[in-house]
N, C-alpha and C positions, 0 to 999 in steps of 0.2 A: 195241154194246159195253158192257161191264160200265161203270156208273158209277163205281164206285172205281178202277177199270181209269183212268177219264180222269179224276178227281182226284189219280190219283197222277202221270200224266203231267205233270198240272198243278203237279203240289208238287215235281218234276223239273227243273222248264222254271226254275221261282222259281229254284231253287237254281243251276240251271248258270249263270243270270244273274248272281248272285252270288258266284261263282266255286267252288262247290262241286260237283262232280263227283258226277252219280248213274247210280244204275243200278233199274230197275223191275220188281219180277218178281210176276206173275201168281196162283205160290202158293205155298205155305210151303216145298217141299220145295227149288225151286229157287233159292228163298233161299238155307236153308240149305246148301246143296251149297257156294257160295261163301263159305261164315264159316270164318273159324280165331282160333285165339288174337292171330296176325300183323295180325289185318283193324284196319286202320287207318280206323275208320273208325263210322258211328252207322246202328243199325237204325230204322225212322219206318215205323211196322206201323198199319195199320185196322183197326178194329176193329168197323166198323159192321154187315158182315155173318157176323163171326166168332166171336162173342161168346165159350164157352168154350174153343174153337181156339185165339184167340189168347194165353188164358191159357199152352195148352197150347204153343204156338209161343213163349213167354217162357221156358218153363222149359226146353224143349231147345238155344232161343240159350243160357243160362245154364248148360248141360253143358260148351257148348264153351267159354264165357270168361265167367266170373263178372263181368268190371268190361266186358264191352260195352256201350253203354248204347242200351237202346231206347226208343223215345218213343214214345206210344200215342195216335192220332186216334180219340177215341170222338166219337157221335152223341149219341144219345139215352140214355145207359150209365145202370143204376141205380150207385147209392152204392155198392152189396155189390161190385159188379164193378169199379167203377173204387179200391175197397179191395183186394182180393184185388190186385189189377194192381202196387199199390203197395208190397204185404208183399212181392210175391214179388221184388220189385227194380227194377219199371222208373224210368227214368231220370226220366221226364216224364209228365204226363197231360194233354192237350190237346181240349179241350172243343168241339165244332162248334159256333156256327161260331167260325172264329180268321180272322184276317190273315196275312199273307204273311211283314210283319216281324215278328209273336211264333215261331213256329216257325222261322223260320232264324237269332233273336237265341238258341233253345233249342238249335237245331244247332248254333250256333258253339260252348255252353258247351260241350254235349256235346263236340265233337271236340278240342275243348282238352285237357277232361278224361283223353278215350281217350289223347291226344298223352303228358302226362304219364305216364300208366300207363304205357304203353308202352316212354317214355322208361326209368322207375325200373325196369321188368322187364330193361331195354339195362344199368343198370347192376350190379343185381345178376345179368347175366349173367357179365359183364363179372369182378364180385368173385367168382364163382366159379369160372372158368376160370382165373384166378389165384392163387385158394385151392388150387384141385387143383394146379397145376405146383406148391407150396410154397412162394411167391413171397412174401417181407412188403413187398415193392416193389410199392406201386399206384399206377396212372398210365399215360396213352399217349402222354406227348407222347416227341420225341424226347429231352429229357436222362435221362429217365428210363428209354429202352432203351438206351440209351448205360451208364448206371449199373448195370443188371440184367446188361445184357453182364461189364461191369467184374467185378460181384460173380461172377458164373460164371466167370471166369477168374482171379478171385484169392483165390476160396476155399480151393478144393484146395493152393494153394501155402502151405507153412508158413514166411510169412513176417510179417514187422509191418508192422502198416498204420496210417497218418494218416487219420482223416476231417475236412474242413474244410469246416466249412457257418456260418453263422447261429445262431442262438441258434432254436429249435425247431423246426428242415429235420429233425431225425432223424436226428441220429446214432448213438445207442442203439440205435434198429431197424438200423440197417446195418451196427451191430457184431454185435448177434442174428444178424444178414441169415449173415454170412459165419462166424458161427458154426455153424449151423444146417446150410449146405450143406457142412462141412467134414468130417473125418474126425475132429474133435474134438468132434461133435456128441453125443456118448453122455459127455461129460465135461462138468464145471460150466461155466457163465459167469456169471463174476464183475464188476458195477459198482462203481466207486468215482467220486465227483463230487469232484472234488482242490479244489474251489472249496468243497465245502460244510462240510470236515470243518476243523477248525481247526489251525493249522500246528503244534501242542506236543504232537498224538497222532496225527498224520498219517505219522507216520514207525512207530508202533507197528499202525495201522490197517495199513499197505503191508507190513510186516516180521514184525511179531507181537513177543514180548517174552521172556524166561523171568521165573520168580517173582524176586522182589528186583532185579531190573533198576531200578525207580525209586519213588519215595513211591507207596503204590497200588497195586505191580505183587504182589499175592497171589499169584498163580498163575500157570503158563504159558498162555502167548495165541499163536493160529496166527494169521498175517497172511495179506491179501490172495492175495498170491502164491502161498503157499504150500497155500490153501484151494483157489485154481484150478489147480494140479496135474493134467497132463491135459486142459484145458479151454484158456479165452479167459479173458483178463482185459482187462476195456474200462476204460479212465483218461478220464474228461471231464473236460474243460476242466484238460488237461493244462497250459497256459500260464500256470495260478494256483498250481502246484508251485516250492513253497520251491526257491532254487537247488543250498543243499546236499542236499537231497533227489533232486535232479536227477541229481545226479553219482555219488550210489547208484543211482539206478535206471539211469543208464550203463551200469555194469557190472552189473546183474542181466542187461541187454539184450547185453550182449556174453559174460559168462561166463555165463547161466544160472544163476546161484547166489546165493543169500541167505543172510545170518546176522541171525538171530534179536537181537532189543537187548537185551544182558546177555549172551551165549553169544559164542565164537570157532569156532564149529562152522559149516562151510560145506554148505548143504543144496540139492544140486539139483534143479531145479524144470522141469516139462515143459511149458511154458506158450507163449499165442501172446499179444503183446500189441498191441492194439488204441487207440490214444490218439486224443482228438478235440483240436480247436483252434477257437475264432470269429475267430482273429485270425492275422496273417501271423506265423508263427514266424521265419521269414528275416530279416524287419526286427525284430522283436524281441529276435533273436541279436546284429544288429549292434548293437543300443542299449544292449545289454548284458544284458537284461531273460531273456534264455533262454540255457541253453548252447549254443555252435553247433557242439561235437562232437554232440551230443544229437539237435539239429532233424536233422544227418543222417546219425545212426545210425536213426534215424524217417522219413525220408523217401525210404525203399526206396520202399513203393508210398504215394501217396497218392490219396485217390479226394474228391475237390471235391461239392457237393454246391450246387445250382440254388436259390433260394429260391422260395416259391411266386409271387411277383409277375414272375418270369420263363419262367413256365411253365404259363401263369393255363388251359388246355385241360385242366389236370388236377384243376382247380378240384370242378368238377361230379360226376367219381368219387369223388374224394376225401371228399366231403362224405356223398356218400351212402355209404359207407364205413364213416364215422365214425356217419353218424344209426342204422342198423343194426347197429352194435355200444351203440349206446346205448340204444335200443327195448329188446337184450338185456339189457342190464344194469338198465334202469329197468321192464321190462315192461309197457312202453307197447307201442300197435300204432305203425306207422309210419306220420307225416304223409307227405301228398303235397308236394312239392318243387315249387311252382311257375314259372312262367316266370321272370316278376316276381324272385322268391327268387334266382333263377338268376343273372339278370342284375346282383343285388345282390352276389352273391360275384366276381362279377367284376370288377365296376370298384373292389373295395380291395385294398387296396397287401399288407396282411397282413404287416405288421412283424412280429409273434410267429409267423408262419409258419406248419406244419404242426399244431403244437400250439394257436394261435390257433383254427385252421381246425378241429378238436376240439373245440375249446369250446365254438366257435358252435352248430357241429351239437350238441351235448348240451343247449344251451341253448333250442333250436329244436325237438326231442325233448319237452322239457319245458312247451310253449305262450309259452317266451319271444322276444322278440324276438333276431337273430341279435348285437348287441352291446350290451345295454342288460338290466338288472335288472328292467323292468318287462314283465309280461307283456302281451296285448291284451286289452284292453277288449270286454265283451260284455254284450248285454243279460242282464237279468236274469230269473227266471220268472215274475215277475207280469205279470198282462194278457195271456197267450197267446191266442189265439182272435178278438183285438180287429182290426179292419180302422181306417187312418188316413184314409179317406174314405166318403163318404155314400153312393156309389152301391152298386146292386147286384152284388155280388160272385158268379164264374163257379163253377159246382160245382167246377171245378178249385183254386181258390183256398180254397173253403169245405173242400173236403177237407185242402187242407192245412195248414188252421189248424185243421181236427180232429185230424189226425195229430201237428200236431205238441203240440195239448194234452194228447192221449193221451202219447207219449213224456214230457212234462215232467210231466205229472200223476204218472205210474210213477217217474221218478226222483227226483220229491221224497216220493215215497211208501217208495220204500229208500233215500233219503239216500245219492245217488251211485252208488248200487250196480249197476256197466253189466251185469254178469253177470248176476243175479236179472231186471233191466228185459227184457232180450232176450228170454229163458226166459218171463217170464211175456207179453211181446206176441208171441210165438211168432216172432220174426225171426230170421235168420243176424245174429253180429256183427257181421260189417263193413258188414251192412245196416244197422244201428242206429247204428255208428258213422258215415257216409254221411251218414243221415237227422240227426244233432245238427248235422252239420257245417254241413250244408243250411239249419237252423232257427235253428242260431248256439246252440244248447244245449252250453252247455259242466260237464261235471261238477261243476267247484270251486262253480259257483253252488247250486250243491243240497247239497252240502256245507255251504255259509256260510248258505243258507236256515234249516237247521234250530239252527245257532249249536252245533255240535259238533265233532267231531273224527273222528266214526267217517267211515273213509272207504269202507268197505263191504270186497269181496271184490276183492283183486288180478288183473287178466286179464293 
């Protein structure tokens, strides 16, 4: 029997003892036949008898899914080959002889690693099958098909809706939401925050004015209402509207019609209006605090709205959601989302809600911690190449404290600059980026090394 034949069976037996499931195959093709992009799981290729084969057998697993990660048992390998092995992407390079517990402590990171991938591929599958139906509602737990329902059947009706959630569940998006899928979609939508504007131009903001209506008023002004004509006008935080303001917007709600401050001209308006609330309008009617024709000439439909600490399965989309619109806007690549990470979005409460949960992720986009101003700490580029003990160190080790002085050598040589670094060590991106992560190379350090500002070429 082929001797790698029964060391693999042997690096088999380790692993099934350990609870990891394998499978052994003889030669490259029958490998491959079993990979896909789905394969949930780490390639552990020898290389003893295959020497440019198995370069060749990395670069074809690497057609079918760039983030597999394969770990390579060399023998006797020169430096060039176990270099090449590492440009082209493998995960690991494992030097004969090894132990039983380094390789399946390299398996474990490995399939974590694949898990994650996998995972973030699950969710931006996820956002995009949700992007296609047209959907600004992301999430699967049930309040949220509960709500999508909601919003699909209360679009098309041209009637006025209440949203009542929390101070940043989103209501704005749910006013968009039923915008959007309405028949008033090719017309404006209009916001107004009734809390933000001050109560002595609040009425000129909502109405508009003509010229000489008041100290100031030079010229005519179209209001609110009259701007979304055709369209949606969304009122937030309708419950911080002056009372006698209230009782105008009554009758815009009941006659459709506005007059302008300074004019007695009545001008009708084709509008739908959309008001939010954080707080029980019903009890605030009876305290006085709201009019209670008002709460229900408003309280045709209203649509309640889940906060995220009660709906915490939505946690994980959501974020990754928000990290991928923030990659774009920041053009960063995207971090991986770890367990750990994972498990941290879960167990908080998220008082600011969906907008909270926004932040984080922009914050965590940016190398910051998920609620804290200070970013993580990392070594610095001095002393690369150095080992913290005496003994003789495995070619595998040696090589990667060459690699990783190469990498930090080239990025303090363009002061940050990932794009030109790649280019000139001839690697794919996300292999460069991989490899800092690996080595705890973080850009800002090469930045702050050279005491400037240039921060190179944006990827």
């Amino acid at each position: 029997m082929d001797p790698d034949e029964i060391s693999g069976r042997h690096i088999a037996r380790s692993m099934e003892n350990s609870g990891i499931k394998s499978q052994v195959f003889s030669d490259a093709n029958s490998a491959l036949e079993t990979l896909s992009r789905d394969c949930n799981g780490v390639v552990v290729l020898q290389m003893d008898m295959l020497g440019t084969e198995g370069l060749s057998f990395l670069s074809r697993v690497r057609e079918i899914d760039a983030d597999l990660p394969v770990v390579f048992i060399m023998g006797e390998a020169g430096i060039p080959l176990v270099v090449e092995a590492m440009r082209l992407g493998a995960y690991e390079v494992i030097e004969k002889p090894f132990s039983s517990d380094t390789l399946l402590q390299i398996i474990h990171h490995a399939l974590e690693k694949r898990k994650l991938v996998l995972e973030n591929r699950g969710f931006r599958s996820e956002l995009a099958i949700q992007e296609k139906r047209g959907s600004l509602i992301v999430g699967k737990s049930k309040a949220m098909q509960t709500l999508a329902e909601t919003l699909g059947r209360v679009a098309g009706i041209d009637a006025d809706v209440l949203v009542i959630g929390e101070t940043g569940t989103g209501k704005e998006l749910i006013a968009r939401s039923l915008h959007e899928q309405s028949h008033r979609q090719q017309g404006p939508f209009v916001a107004i925050n009734c809390c933000a504007i001050p109560e002595d131009i609040l009425e000129s903001e909502l109405f508009g004015h003509e010229a000489g209506a008041f100290t100031g008023a030079n010229r005519r002004r179209i209001g609110k209402f009259e701007y979304a004509d055709g369209g949606t006008l969304f009122l937030d935080e309708i419950d911080s509207m002056p009372l006698h303001l209230q009782g105008k917007l009554l009758r815009v709600l009941q006659e459709r019609m506005i007059e302008r401050l300074g004019s007695n001209q009545n001008i009708p308006v084709d509008i739908r209006i959309v008001a939010s609330t954080k707080i029980d309008l019903k009890q605030a009617s009876e305290g006085g605090k709201f009019r209670e024709d008002l709460f229900y000439r408003l309280n045709v439909i209203d649509i309640p709205l889940s906060p995220l600490r009660e709906r915490r399965e939505d946690i994980p989309l959501l974020f990754q959601y928000f990290l991928l619109q923030a990659c774009a806007r920041f053009q960063r690549p995207a971090p991986q989302v770890g367990h750990e990470t994972v498990q941290d979005l879960l167990r908080r409460d998220w008082p600011g809600n969906v907008r909270e949960l926004k932040n984080a992720a922009e914050r965590f986009t940016l190398g910051y911690d998920l609620d804290s101003r200070k970013q993580e700490t990392h070594g610095t580029p001095a002393g690369f190449g150095k080992t913290s003990h005496a003994r003789k160190r495995t070619l595998v080790e040696q090589m990667n404290a060459f690699e990783k002085t190469l990498i930090a050598e080239e990025l303090e040589r363009t002061r940050g600059d990932v794009k030109a670094t790649y280019l000139t060590l001839g690697l794919p991106r996300k292999t460069l980026y991989d490899k800092m992560k690996k080595y705890s190379l973080k850009r800002k350090d090469f930045l702050l090394a050279r005491g400037n500002g240039h921060g190179g070429q944006t990827i």
